[in-house]
C-alpha positions as CSV (number, residue, x, y, z in Angstrom):
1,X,-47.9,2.8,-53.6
2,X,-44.4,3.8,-53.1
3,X,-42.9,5.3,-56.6
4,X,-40.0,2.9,-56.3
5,X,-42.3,0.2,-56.4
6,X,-43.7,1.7,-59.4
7,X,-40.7,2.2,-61.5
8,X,-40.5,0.4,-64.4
9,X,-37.4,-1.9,-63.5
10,X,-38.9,-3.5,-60.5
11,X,-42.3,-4.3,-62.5
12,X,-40.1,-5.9,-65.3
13,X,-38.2,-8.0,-63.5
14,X,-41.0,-9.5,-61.5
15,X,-43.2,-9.6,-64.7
16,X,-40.0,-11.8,-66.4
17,X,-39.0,-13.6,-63.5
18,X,-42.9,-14.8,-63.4
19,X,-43.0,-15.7,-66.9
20,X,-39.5,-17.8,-66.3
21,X,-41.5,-19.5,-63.5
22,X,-44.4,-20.4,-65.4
23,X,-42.3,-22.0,-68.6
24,X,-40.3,-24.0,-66.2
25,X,-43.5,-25.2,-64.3
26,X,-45.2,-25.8,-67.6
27,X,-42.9,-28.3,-69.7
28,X,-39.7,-29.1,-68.0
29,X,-40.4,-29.6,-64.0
30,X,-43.4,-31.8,-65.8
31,X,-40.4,-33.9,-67.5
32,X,-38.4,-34.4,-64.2
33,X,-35.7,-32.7,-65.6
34,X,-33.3,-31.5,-62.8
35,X,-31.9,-28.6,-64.1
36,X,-35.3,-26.7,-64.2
37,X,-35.7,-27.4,-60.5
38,X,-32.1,-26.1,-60.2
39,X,-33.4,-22.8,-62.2
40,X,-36.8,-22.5,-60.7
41,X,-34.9,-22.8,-57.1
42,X,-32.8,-19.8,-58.0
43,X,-35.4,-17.8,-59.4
44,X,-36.7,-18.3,-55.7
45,X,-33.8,-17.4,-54.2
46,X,-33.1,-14.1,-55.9
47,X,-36.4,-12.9,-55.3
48,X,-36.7,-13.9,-52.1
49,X,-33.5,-12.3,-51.1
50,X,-34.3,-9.2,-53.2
51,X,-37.4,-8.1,-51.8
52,X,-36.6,-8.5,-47.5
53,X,-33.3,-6.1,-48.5
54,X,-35.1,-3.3,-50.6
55,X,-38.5,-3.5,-48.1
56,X,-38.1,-2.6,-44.9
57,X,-41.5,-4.1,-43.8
58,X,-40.3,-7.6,-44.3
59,X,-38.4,-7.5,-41.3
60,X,-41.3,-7.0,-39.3
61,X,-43.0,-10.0,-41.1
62,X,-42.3,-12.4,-37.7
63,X,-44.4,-9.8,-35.4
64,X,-48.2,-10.1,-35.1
65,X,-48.7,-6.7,-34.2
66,X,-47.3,-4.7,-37.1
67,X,-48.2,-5.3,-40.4
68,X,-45.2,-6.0,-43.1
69,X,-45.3,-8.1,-46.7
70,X,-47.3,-11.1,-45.3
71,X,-48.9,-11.9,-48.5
72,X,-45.1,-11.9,-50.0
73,X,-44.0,-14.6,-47.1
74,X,-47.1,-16.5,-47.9
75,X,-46.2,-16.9,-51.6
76,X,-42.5,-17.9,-50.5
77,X,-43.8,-20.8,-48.6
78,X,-46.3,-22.1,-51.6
79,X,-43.0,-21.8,-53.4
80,X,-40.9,-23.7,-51.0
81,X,-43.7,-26.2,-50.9
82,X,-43.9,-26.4,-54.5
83,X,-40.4,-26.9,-55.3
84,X,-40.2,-29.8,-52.9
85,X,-43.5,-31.3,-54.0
86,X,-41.9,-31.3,-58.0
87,X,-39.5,-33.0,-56.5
Protein backbone atom coordinates (compact mmCIF):
# COMPACT_ATOMS: atom_id res chain seq x y z
CA UNK A 1 0.00 0.00 0.00
CA UNK A 2 1.27 3.44 -0.89
CA UNK A 3 2.16 5.42 2.54
CA UNK A 4 0.00 8.32 1.31
CA UNK A 5 -2.80 6.02 1.29
CA UNK A 6 -1.97 5.20 4.66
CA UNK A 7 -1.72 8.44 6.32
CA UNK A 8 -3.98 9.16 8.77
CA UNK A 9 -5.93 12.11 6.91
CA UNK A 10 -7.03 10.15 4.01
CA UNK A 11 -8.39 7.09 6.29
CA UNK A 12 -10.33 9.82 8.40
CA UNK A 13 -11.98 11.42 5.91
CA UNK A 14 -13.25 8.31 4.16
CA UNK A 15 -14.02 6.66 7.58
CA UNK A 16 -16.30 10.09 8.31
CA UNK A 17 -17.48 10.66 4.98
CA UNK A 18 -18.83 6.83 5.29
CA UNK A 19 -20.36 7.33 8.55
CA UNK A 20 -22.23 10.68 7.02
CA UNK A 21 -23.38 8.27 4.30
CA UNK A 22 -24.82 5.73 6.43
CA UNK A 23 -26.83 8.30 8.91
CA UNK A 24 -28.29 9.93 5.87
CA UNK A 25 -29.27 6.48 4.27
CA UNK A 26 -30.54 5.38 7.62
CA UNK A 27 -33.27 8.01 8.83
CA UNK A 28 -33.59 10.89 6.53
CA UNK A 29 -33.42 9.50 2.66
CA UNK A 30 -35.96 6.89 4.48
CA UNK A 31 -38.27 10.17 5.24
CA UNK A 32 -38.05 11.55 1.64
CA UNK A 33 -36.49 14.44 2.84
CA UNK A 34 -34.77 16.31 -0.04
CA UNK A 35 -32.11 17.88 1.59
CA UNK A 36 -30.33 14.56 2.53
CA UNK A 37 -30.39 13.53 -1.08
CA UNK A 38 -28.90 17.01 -1.66
CA UNK A 39 -26.07 16.00 1.08
CA UNK A 40 -25.62 12.43 0.27
CA UNK A 41 -25.18 13.65 -3.58
CA UNK A 42 -22.39 15.84 -2.50
CA UNK A 43 -20.77 13.52 -0.40
CA UNK A 44 -20.60 11.65 -3.79
CA UNK A 45 -19.32 14.24 -5.55
CA UNK A 46 -16.40 15.22 -3.44
CA UNK A 47 -15.25 11.85 -3.25
CA UNK A 48 -15.66 11.01 -6.53
CA UNK A 49 -13.71 13.96 -7.68
CA UNK A 50 -11.08 13.47 -4.96
CA UNK A 51 -9.92 10.23 -5.54
CA UNK A 52 -9.48 10.25 -9.95
CA UNK A 53 -7.14 13.66 -9.03
CA UNK A 54 -4.87 12.15 -6.25
CA UNK A 55 -4.73 8.38 -8.08
CA UNK A 56 -3.26 8.23 -11.10
CA UNK A 57 -4.63 4.74 -11.88
CA UNK A 58 -8.11 6.07 -12.24
CA UNK A 59 -7.43 7.38 -15.44
CA UNK A 60 -6.66 4.18 -16.79
CA UNK A 61 -10.08 2.82 -15.40
CA UNK A 62 -11.74 3.00 -19.20
CA UNK A 63 -8.80 0.49 -20.64
CA UNK A 64 -9.21 -3.28 -20.35
CA UNK A 65 -5.75 -3.98 -20.47
CA UNK A 66 -4.29 -2.06 -17.54
CA UNK A 67 -5.48 -2.41 -14.34
CA UNK A 68 -6.61 0.99 -12.28
CA UNK A 69 -9.32 1.56 -9.19
CA UNK A 70 -12.02 -0.66 -10.77
CA UNK A 71 -13.51 -1.65 -7.58
CA UNK A 72 -13.63 2.35 -6.72
CA UNK A 73 -15.71 2.98 -10.23
CA UNK A 74 -17.88 0.03 -9.32
CA UNK A 75 -18.84 1.55 -5.96
CA UNK A 76 -19.46 5.01 -7.80
CA UNK A 77 -22.02 3.43 -10.00
CA UNK A 78 -23.97 1.51 -6.98
CA UNK A 79 -23.86 5.10 -5.64
CA UNK A 80 -25.26 6.74 -8.69
CA UNK A 81 -27.74 3.95 -8.76
CA UNK A 82 -28.68 4.39 -5.36
CA UNK A 83 -29.14 8.02 -5.26
CA UNK A 84 -31.50 7.83 -8.15
CA UNK A 85 -33.37 4.78 -6.82
CA UNK A 86 -34.04 7.00 -3.21
CA UNK A 87 -35.33 9.13 -5.41
Amino acid sequence: MLAAYASPWPIAQACALAAAGIKLASFPIRRGERWALGTSFAMWTMLFLTRPYTDPRCLVVLDPHQHGCHTFMIAVLLGIVGLVLAR
